[in-house]
C-alpha positions in Angstrom: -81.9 56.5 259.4 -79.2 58.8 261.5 -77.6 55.6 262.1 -77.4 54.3 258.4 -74.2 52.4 257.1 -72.3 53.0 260.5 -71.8 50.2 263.2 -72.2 50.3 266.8 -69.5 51.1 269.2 -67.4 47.9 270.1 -67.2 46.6 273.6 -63.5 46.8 274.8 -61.6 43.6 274.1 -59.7 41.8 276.9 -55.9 40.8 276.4 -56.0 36.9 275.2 -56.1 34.8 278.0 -52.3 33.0 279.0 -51.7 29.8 276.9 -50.1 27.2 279.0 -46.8 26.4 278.5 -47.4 22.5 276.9 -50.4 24.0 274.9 -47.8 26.6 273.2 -45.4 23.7 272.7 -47.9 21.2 271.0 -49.3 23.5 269.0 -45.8 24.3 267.2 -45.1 21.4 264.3 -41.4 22.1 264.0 -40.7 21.6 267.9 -42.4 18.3 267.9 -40.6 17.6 264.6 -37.4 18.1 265.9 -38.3 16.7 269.4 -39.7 13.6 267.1 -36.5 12.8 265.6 -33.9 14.1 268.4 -35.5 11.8 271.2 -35.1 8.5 269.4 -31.8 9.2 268.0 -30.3 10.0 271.2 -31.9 7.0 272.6 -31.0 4.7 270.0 -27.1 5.9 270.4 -27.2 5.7 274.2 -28.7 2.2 274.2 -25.9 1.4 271.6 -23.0 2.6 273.7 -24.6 0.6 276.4 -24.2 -2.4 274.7 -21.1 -2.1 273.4 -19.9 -1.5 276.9 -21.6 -4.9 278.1 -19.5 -7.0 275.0 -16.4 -9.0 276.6 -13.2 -8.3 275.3 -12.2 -10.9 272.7 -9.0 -12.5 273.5 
């Protein structure tokens, strides 16, 4: 009972593997919020301008 209350000796731990790049971005909620609302606004106001270029002039 020498060894009574007392764990044994931990193995070394290795440094954390590298997290890919488009795992570290999906895994944060408030870049895919803003990416969630940025993308369709900016495509909704491009497609907008786009039509309003393709209106003819009234006389």
């Amino acid at each position: 009972m020498a060894n009574a209350g007392q764990q044994p000796p931990h193995e070394p731990v290795a440094p954390p593997a590298h997290i890919p790049a488009m795992q570290r971005a999906l895994d944060n909620p408030f870049l895919l919020l803003f990416l969630g609302v940025t993308i369709p606004t900016v495509f909704y106001i491009l497609w907008g301008l786009i039509e309003l270029t393709q209106m003819p002039i009234a006389k």
